[in-house]
C-alpha positions as CSV (number, residue, x, y, z in Angstrom):
1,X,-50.4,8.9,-18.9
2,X,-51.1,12.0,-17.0
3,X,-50.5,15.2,-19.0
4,X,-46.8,16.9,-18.6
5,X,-45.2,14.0,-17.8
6,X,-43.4,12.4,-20.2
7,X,-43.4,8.8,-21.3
8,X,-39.5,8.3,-21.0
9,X,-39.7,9.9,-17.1
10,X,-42.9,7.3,-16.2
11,X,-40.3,4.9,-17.7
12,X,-37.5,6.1,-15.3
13,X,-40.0,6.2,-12.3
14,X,-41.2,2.5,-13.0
15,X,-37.7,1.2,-13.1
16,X,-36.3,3.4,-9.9
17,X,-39.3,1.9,-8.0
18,X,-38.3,-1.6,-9.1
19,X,-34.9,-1.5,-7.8
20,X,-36.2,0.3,-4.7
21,X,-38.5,-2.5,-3.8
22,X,-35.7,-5.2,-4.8
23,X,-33.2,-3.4,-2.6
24,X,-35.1,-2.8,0.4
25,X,-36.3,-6.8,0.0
26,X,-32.6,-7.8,-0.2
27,X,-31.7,-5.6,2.9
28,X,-34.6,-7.3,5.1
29,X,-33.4,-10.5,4.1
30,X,-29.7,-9.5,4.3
31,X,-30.6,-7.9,7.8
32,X,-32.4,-10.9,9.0
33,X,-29.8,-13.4,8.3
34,X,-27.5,-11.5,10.5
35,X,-25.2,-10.2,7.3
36,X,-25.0,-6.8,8.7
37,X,-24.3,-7.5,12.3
38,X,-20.5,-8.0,13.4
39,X,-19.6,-11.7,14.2
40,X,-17.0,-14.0,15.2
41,X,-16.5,-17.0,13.0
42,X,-15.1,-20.4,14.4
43,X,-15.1,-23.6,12.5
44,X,-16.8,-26.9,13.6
45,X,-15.6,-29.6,12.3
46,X,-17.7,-33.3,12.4
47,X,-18.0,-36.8,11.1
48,X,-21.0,-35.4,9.4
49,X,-23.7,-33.0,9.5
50,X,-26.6,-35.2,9.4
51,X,-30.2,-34.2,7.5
52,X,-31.5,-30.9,8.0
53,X,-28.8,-29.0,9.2
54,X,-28.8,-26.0,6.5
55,X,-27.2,-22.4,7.0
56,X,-29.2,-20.2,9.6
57,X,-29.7,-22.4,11.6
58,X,-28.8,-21.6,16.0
59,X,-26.0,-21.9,17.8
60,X,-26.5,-22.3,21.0
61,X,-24.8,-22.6,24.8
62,X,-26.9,-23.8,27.7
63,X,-30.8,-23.3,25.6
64,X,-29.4,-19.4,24.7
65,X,-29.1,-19.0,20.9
66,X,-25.4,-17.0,20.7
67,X,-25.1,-17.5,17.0
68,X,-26.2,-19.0,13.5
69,X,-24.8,-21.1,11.1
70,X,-23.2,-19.4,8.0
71,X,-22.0,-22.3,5.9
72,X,-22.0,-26.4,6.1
73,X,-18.7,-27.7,3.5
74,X,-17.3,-30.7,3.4
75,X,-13.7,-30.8,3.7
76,X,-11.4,-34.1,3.9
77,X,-14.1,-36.8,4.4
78,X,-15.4,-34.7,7.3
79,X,-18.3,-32.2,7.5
80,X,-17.0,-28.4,8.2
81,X,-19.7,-25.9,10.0
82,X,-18.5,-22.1,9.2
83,X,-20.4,-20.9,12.8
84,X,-21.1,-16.9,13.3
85,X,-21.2,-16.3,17.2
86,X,-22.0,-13.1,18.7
87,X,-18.6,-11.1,19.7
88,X,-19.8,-10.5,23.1
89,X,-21.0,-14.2,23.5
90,X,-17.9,-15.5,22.0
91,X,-15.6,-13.4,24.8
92,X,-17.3,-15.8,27.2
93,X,-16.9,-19.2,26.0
94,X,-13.6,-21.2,26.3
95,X,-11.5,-22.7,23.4
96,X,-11.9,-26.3,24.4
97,X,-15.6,-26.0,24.4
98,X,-17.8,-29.2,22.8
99,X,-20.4,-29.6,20.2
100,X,-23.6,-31.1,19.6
101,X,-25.8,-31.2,16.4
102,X,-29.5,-31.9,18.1
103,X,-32.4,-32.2,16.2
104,X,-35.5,-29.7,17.0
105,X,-37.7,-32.7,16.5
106,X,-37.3,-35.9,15.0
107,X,-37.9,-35.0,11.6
108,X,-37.3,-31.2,12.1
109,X,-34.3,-29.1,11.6
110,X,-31.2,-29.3,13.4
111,X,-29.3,-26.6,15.3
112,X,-25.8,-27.2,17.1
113,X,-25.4,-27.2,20.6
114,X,-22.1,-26.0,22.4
115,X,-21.0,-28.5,25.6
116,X,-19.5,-26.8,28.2
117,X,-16.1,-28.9,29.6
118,X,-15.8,-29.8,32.9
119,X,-12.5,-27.9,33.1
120,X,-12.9,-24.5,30.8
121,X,-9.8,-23.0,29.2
122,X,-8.0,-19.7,30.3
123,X,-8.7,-18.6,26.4
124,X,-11.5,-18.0,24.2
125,X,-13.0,-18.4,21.2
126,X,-11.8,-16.1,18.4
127,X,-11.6,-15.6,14.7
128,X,-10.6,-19.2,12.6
129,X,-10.6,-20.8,16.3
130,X,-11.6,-24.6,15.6
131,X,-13.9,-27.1,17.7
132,X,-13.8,-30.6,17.2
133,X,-15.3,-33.8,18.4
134,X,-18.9,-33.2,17.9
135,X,-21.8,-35.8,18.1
136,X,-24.3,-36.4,16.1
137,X,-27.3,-38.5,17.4
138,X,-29.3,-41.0,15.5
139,X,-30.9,-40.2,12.9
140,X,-34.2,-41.6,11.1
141,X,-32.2,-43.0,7.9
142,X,-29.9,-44.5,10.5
143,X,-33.0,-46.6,11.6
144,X,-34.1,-47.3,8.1
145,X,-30.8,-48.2,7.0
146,X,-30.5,-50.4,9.9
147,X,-33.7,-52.0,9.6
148,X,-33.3,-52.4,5.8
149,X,-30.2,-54.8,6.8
150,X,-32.4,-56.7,9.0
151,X,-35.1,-56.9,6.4
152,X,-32.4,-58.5,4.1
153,X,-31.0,-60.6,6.5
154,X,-34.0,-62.4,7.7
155,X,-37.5,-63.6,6.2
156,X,-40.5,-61.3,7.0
157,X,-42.8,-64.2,6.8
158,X,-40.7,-65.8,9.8
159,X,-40.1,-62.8,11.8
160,X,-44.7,-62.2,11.4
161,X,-44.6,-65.7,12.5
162,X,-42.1,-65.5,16.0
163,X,-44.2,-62.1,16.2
164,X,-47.5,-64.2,16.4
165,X,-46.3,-66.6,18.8
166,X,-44.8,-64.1,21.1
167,X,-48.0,-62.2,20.9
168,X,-50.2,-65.5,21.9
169,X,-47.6,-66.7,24.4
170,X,-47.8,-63.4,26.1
171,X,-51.6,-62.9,25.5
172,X,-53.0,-63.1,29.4
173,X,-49.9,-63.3,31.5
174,X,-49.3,-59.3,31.0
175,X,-49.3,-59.3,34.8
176,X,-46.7,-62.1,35.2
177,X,-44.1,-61.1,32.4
178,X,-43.9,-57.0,34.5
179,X,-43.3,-58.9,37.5
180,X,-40.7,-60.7,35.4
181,X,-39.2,-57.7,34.0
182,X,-39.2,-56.4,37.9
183,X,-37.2,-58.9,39.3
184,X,-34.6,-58.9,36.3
185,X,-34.3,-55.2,36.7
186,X,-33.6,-56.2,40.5
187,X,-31.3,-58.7,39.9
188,X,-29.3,-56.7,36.8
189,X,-29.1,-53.6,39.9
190,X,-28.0,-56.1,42.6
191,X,-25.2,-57.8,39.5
192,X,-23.9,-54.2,38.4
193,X,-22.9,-53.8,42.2
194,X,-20.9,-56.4,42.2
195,X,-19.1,-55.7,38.6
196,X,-16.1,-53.7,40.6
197,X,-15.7,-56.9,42.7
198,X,-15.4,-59.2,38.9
199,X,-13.6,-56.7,37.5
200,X,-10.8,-57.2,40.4
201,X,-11.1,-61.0,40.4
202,X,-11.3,-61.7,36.8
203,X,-7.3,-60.5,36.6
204,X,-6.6,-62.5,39.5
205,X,-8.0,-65.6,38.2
206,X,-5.7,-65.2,35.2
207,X,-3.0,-64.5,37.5
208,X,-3.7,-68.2,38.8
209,X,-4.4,-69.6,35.5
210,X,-0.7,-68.6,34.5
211,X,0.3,-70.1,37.9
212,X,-1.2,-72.8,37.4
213,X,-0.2,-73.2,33.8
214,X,3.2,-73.3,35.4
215,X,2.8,-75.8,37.3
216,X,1.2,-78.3,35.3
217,X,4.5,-80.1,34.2
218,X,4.9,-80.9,37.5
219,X,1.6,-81.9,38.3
220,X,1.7,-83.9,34.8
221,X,4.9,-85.7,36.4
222,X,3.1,-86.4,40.1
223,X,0.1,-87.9,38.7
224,X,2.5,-90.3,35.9
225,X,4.3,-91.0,39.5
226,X,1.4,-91.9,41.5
227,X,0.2,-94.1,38.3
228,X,4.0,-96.0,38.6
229,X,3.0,-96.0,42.8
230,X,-0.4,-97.6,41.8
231,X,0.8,-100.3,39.3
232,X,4.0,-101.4,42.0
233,X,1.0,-101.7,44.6
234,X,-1.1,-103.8,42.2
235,X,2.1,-106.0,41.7
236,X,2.7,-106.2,45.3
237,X,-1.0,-106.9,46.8
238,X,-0.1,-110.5,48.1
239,X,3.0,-109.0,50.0
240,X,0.5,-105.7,51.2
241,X,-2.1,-108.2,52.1
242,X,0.3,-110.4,54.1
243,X,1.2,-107.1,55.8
244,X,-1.8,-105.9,56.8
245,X,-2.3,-109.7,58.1
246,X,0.8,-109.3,60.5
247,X,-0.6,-106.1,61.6
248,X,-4.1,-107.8,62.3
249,X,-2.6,-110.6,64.7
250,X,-0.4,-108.1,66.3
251,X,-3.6,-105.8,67.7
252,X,-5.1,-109.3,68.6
253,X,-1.9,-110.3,71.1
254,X,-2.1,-106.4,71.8
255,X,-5.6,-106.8,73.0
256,X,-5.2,-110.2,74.7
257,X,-2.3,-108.4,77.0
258,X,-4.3,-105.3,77.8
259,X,-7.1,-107.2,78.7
260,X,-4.9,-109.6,81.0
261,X,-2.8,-106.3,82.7
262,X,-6.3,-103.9,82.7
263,X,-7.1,-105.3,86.5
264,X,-3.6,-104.6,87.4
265,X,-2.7,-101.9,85.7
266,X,-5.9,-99.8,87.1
267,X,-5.0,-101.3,90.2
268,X,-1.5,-99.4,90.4
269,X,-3.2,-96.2,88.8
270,X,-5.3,-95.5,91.5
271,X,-2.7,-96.4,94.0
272,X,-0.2,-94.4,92.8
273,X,-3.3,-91.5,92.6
274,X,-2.8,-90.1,96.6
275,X,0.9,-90.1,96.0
276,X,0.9,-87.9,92.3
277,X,-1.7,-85.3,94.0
278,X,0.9,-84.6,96.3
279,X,3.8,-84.5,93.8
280,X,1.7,-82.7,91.8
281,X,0.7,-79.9,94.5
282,X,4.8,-79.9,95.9
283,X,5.6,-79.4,92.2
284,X,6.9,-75.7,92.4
285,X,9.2,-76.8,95.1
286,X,11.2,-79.6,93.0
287,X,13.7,-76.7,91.4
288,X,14.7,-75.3,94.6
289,X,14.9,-79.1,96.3
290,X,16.9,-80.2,93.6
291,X,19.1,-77.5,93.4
292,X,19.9,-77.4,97.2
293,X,20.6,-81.1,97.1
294,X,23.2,-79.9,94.5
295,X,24.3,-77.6,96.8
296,X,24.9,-80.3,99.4
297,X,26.5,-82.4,97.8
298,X,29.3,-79.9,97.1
299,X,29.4,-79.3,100.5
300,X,29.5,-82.9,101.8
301,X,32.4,-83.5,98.8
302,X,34.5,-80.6,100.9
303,X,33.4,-82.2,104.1
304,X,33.8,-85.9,103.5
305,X,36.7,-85.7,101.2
306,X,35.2,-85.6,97.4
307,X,37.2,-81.8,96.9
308,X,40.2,-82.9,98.9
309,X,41.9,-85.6,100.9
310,X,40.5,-85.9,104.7
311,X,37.7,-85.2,106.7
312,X,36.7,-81.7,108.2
313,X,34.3,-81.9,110.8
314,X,32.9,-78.7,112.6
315,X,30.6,-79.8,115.7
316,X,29.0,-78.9,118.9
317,X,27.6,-80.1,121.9
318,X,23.9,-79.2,122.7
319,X,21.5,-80.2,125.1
320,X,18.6,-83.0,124.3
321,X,15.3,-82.5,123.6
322,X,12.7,-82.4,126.5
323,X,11.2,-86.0,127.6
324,X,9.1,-87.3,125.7
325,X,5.3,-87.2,127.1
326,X,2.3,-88.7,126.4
327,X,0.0,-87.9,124.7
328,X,1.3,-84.6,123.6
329,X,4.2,-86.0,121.5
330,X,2.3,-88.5,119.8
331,X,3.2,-88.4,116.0
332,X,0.9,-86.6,114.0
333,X,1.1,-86.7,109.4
334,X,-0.3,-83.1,109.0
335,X,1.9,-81.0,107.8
336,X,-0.3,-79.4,104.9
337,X,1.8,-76.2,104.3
338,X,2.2,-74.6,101.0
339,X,5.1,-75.7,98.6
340,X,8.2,-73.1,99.2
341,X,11.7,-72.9,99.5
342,X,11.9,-71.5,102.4
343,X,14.8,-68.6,101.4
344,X,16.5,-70.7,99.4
345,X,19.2,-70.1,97.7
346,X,20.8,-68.6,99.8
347,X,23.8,-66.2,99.9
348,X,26.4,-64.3,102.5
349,X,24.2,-61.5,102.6
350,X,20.9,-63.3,103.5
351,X,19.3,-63.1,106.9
352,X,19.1,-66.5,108.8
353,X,16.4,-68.3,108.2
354,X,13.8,-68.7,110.8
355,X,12.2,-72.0,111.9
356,X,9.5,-73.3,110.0
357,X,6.7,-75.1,111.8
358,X,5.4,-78.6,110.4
359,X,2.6,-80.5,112.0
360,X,4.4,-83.5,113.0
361,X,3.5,-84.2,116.7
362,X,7.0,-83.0,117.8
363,X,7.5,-79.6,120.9
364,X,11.4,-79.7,120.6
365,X,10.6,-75.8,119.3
366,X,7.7,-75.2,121.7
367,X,7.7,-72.4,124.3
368,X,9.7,-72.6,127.4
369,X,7.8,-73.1,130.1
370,X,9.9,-75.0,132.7
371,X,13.3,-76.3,133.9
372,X,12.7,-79.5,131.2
373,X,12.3,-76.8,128.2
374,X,14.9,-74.9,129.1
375,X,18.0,-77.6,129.7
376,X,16.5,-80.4,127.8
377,X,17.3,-84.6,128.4
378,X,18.9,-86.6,130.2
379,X,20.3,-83.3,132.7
380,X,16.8,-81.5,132.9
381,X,15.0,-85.1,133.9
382,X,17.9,-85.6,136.2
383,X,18.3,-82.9,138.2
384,X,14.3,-82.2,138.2
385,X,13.1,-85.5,139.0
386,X,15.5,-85.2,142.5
387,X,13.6,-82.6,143.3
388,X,10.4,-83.8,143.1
């Protein structure tokens, strides 16, 4: 003890320094841990918290650390995170944000993750504002717990034994089971484009299951129906056989007369030929023809007496046609003209129609050219033959 200082004073100093030293280690620690700094506490609240997630630990949005965690609890079967954001950081994220609780590493220490949403909120995170629905990935004594139920489900001894004979069925053909593995990963892509088109079908095909659920009473009834049909025809084969017998010497006095009328029966075919080409090719004409012929035989019913009694005759006197000569009036079959109706029907208002010329050998409608053309027979030969 130095001299002039006392022993009770050195006592004083020891204990001041003490508490100094404890003090400014409590404040580091206290400072550190983010006690001193302002925050804004929400609550997360999780199935659980999983190993290794301990009080300090980050908070954090996008890879930037925006917080710690205070406190983990456990509060009505679920797992309660007391989280201390920044104020500032808080201001910016919404109140329907999502949570994570990621591991560092696998066996390392956990730190919880805030998901953005898809669609943020028009509010923010604040003091005692809650987040729920939090994930929480597998975890290494989910793996062991896992494989401890396999373990006890099945024999080791087997499973080293399927393991040895996978191993030797594989050994060599490497090559052969990644070419494998290709073309399943091929045919898996090529199935999971058409899942949509299942998905769609698969209702249908209930739809006609139901329909066809329906209708199986019915169907039930036709095929008991058909079984009656099949036992009557059973019961009735000599009478069906007889039948079909009948029918039998029928086509054979069916083909004896075709084969007696064939000769004759071409013969008239290809006779009648000539005569229904030109039928055929007159064809458009037949309406009109018949309907005139109609139209006559009003008129002739008004003439000859049909509309009332007596006969009304309206006539004139003309001159004959010109002599005939020869060879000019010889008769000629070529009239080849189109089928028509030549105006027909007619009506008050139509024009006259004019003469049509057919090829038949005949000049009554020539051109005048003499005395003969002009006054026509017997007077034209009569008076021009004196004058000769």
């Amino acid at each position: 003890m130095r001299p002039g200082i006392s022993q009770r004073r050195a006592v004083l100093l020891g204990i001041s320094a003490v508490v100094a030293f404890v003090l400014a280690w409590t404040g580091a620690i206290a400072s550190c841990s983010g006690d001193f700094i302002a925050s804004t506490q929400v609550y997360l609240y999780s199935d659980r918290a999983g190993l290794l997630m301990e009080p300090g630990s980050d908070v954090k949005v996008r890879g930037v650390v925006v917080g710690r965690v205070s406190a983990v609890d456990f509060d009505n079967d679920r797992a309660k995170l007391t989280l201390d954001l920044k104020p500032v950081q808080a201001q910016r994220i919404p109140a329907n944000v999502g949570a994570e609780l990621a591991p560092t590493t696998l066996f390392g220490r956990k730190f919880v993750t805030l998901v953005w949403p898809d669609v943020p909120a028009s509010t923010m995170l604040s003091d005692g504002s809650v987040i729920d629905g939090s994930k929480v990935p597998v975890e290494v004594n989910d793996t062991f717990d896992a494989l401890l139920a396999v373990l006890e489900t099945i024999e080791p001894q087997k499973v080293n034994a399927t393991l040895t004979a996978l191993g030797t069925a594989l050994d060599g053909h490497g090559g052969r089971f990644g070419d494998l593995m290709v073309t399943t990963d091929r045919y898996l892509a090529q199935f999971n484009d058409a899942i949509p088109t299942l998905q769609r079908d698969i209702p249908l095909l209930a739809d006609n299951l139901d329909t066809f659920a329906a209708a199986t009473p019915d169907f039930m009834n036709t095929i008991r129906n058909l079984s009656t049909t099949g036992n009557t025809i059973v019961e009735k084969q000599a009478s069906l056989s007889a039948f079909l017998l009948s029918f039998t010497t029928f086509g054979n006095t069916g083909e004896a007369f075709v084969d007696a009328s064939s000769t004759p029966l071409i013969g008239a075919v290809e006779a009648l030929e000539p005569t229904l080409r030109v039928l055929a090719e007159q064809s458009p004409s037949f309406p009109c023809f018949l309907s005139a012929l109609n139209q006559d035989r009003k008129f002739l019913e008004r003439a000859l007496g049909g509309g009332r009694p007596g006969l009304n005759v309206l006539s004139t006197v003309l001159l004959g046609d010109a002599p005939y000569s020869y060879p000019k009036d010889l008769p000629v079959n070529g009239a080849n003209d189109a089928p028509s109706c030549y105006g027909y029907p007619y009506t008050q208002d139509s024009p006259p129609v004019g003469h049509t010329h057919f090829n038949t050998g005949t000049t009554v409608y020539g051109p005048i050219r003499g005395p003969e053309d002009l006054l026509g027979n017997p007077f034209s030969a009569l008076i021009y033959g004196l004058t000769r």
